[in-house]
C-alpha positions, 0 to 999 in steps of 0.5 A: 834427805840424802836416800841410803845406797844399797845393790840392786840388779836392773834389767838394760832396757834400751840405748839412743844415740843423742849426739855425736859419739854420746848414748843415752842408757836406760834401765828398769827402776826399782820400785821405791827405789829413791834417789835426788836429782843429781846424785848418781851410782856405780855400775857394775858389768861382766866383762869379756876382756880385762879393763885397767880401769876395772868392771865399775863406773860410776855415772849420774842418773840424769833422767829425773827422780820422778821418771819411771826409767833410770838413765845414764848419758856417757861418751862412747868412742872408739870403744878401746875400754872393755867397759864401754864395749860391754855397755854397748853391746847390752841387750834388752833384758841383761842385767847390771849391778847397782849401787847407789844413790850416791852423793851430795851435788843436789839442789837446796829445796830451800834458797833465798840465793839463786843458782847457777849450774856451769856444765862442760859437755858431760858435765850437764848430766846432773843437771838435767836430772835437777831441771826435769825434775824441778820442772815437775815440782813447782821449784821456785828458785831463780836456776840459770844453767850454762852450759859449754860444748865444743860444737853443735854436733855433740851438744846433748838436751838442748831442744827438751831443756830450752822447752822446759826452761821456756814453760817455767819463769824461774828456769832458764837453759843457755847453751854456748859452743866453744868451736863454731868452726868445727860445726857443720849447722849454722848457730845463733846462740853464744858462742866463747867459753863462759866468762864472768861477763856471759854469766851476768848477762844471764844472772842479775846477782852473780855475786851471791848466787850458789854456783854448781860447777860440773865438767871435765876436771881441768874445766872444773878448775877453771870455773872455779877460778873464774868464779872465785875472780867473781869474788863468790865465796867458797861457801856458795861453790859446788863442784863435782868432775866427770872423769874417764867419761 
């Protein structure tokens, strides 16, 4: 059951640089506030200079349904967008506006289908929402995520998603870095974008699985043509984009 959104003010907790450039938020979860893992919400803030893009965003609640914390993971770079600005320089006990949950990228409770979750750098946020929490809840349905990052430097959950994946037989966390070169560490994991024959090394029946592709649009497009190419039918895709992240 998809929970109605509503505003609601949330009290700025703390922030933690995860990886390169990307910071995780954290805020004061509302009592019964309830929401599924993977939806997420749109924030509002007061800004001191006038942002094209306006004084709302949304982002994914990544932390999990059963946290007591409320947590957005987004990029923050040069800090040209006001927003961004603002939302770094929150301190403990400001307050935000909320409204949410919003969305419908959310995991069956019930498949006879396994599932595939496809995630390009930012686009792992849902998803590390839905494995905390399915971690939690006994989830029972065969999830394979893959997920693509540039380098090991801005790869982000990978250590408390690899431990989780590893404590639970039906979940599993495989991580691929597209530009090795560009890394300072040594990496012993997949390396390329992710192809039909990497998800099947991964994915007993790729064909039929329910496939959640979540990224970057242009990524998006792109895994939705190479799961296509599968010949998964449409009615076993999801997909949502991260945009101005």
């Amino acid at each position: 059951m998809i929970a109605p959104a509503e505003e609601m003010s949330l009290n700025f907790l703390r922030s933690v640089e995860i990886a390169k450039e990307i910071y995780s938020f954290f805020f004061s979860k509302p009592e019964n506030f309830i929401f599924n893992a993977g939806q997420y919400g749109r924030f509002s803030l007061e800004l001191d200079d006038v942002d094209p893009r306006g004084f709302k965003r949304p982002f994914t609640l990544c932390s999990s349904p059963l946290d007591d914390e409320l947590m957005i993971t987004t990029k923050i770079a040069e800090l040209k967008s006001p927003f961004k600005k603002k939302l770094k320089s929150l301190e403990e006990g400001d307050k935000v506006t909320f409204f949410g949950p919003l969305g419908n990228f959310v995991l069956p409770e019930q498949s006879d289908r396994s599932i595939v979750l496809l995630a390009g750098g930012i686009g792992i946020t849902p998803f590390h929402s839905m494995l905390r929490f399915a971690s939690k809840t006994n989830y029972s349905i065969p999830t394979t995520l893959i997920a693509s990052f540039s380098s090991i430097e801005e790869t982000i959950f990978y250590d408390e998603l690899t431990d989780i994946t590893m404590q639970n037989s039906y979940l599993q966390a495989v991580y691929t870095i597209t530009h090795q070169e560009e890394s300072q560490n040594d990496w012993v994991g997949e390396k390329g974008r992710i192809s039909e024959e990497m998800i099947k090394r991964y994915v007993a029946d790729s064909r039929n699985s329910l496939y959640y592709l979540c990224g970057p649009e242009k990524m998006v497009l792109a895994m939705e043509e190479l799961v296509k190419d599968m010949n998964v039918a449409d009615d076993n895709i999801r997909k949502e984009n991260i945009t101005g992240y």
